[in-house]
C-alpha positions as CSV (number, residue, x, y, z in Angstrom):
1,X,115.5,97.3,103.5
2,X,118.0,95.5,101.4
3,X,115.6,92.4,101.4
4,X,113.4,94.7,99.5
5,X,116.4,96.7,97.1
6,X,117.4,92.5,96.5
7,X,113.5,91.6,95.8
8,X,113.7,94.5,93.1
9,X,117.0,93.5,91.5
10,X,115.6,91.2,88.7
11,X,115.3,90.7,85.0
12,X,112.0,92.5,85.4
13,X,113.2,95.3,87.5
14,X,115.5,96.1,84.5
15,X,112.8,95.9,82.8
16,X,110.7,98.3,84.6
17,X,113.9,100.5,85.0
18,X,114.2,100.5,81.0
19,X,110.8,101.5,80.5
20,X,109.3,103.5,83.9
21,X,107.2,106.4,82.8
22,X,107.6,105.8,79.1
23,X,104.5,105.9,76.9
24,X,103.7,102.7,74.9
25,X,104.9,104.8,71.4
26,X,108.9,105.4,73.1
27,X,108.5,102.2,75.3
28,X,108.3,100.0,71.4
29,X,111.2,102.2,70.4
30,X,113.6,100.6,73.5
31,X,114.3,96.9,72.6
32,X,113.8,94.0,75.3
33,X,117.5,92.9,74.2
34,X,118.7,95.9,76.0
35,X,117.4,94.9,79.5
36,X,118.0,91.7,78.6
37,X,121.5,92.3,78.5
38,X,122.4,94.4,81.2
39,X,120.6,92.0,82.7
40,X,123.1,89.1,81.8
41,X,125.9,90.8,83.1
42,X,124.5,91.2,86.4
43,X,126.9,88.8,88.7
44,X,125.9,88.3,92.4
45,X,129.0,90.7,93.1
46,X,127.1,93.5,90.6
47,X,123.8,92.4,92.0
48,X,125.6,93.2,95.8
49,X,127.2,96.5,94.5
50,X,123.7,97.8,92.7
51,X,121.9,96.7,96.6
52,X,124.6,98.3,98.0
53,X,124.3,101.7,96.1
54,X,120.8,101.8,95.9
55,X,120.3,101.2,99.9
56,X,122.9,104.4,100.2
57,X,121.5,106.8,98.4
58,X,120.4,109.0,101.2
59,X,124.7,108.8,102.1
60,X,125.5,109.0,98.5
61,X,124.2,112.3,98.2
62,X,126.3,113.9,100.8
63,X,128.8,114.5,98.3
64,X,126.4,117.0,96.1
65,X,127.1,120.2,98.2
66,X,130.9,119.4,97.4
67,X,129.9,118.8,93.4
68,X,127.5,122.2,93.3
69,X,130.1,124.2,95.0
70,X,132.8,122.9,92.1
71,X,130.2,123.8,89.5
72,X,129.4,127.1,90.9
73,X,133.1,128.5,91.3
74,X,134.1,126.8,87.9
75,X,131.7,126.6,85.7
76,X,132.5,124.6,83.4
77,X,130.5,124.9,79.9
78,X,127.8,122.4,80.1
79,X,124.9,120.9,77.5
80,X,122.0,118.8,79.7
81,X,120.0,117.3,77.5
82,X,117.5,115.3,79.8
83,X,114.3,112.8,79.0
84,X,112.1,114.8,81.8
85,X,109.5,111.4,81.5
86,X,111.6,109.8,83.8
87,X,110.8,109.3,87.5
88,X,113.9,108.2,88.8
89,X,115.2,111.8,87.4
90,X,112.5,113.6,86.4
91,X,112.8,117.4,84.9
92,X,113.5,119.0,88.2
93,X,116.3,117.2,88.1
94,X,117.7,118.9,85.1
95,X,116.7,121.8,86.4
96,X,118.4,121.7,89.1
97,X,121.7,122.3,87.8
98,X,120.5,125.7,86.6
99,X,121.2,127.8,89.5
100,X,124.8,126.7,89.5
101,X,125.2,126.6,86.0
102,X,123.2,129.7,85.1
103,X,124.6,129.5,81.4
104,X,123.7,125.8,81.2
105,X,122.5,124.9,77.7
106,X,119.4,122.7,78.6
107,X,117.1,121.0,76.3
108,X,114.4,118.8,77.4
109,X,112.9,116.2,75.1
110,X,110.3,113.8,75.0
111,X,112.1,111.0,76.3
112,X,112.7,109.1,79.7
113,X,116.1,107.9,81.5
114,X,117.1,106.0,78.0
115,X,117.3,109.0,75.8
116,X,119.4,107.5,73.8
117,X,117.7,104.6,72.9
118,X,114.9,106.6,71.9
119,X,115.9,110.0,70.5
120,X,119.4,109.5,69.5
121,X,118.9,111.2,65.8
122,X,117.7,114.7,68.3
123,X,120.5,113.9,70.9
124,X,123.3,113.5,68.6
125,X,123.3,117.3,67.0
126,X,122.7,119.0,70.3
127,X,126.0,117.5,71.1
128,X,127.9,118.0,68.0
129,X,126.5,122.1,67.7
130,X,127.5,122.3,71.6
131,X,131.4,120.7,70.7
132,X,131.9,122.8,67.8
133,X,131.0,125.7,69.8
134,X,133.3,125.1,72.4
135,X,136.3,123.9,70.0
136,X,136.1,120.2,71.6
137,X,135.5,118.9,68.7
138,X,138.4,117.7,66.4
């Protein structure tokens, strides 16, 4: 399996990563430079570490019970905003939080795993209206 993950791990898996369900109009909007250079910094250690974590996933997630039950007896004030064209993530994924976080502030825009790269000008006031409401801000 890790023959496969290591197959995967290239310039144009970043690529594909950048880009995955985005439609051509957002896919212009993410420039090659950036999976170009995330790409650059990829060492054979960060190559080993990204095989590594990807092949544990299904181990990885044995710590979400332990996350969900922190969330549910704290909960913490909390602002998802979440590129739902994504399908590493995709909106369930969001929405999953929701039954721990009932008062979760989630907004859902037309966007993919980058968000930032493409709807930064819509990302940017969520945040600042959601700090200022919770005196975070300074």
């Amino acid at each position: 399996m890790k023959n496969e993950i290591a197959a995967a791990v290239t310039k144009e898996g970043f690529k594909v990563e950048f880009l995955n369900d985005l439609g051509p109009e957002l896919a212009e909007a993410i420039p090659p430079e950036l999976w170009e250079l995330h790409w650059s910094l990829v060492t054979p250690k960060r190559k080993a570490i990204a095989i590594d974590l990807i092949a544990g996933l299904k181990e990885n997630r044995a710590w979400f019970a332990e996350h969900r039950k922190f969330l549910r007896d704290h909960q913490p004030a909390t602002l998802i905003v979440w590129g739902p064209n994504d399908h590493y993530m995709p909106e369930q994924s969001a929405r999953a939080y929701l039954p721990d976080l009932p008062k979760a502030e989630l907004h859902l825009l037309d966007g993919g795993h980058w968000l930032l790269e493409t709807h930064l000008d819509e990302v940017v006031p969520l945040i600042r209206d959601f700090l200022d409401r919770h005196h975070w801000a300074g």
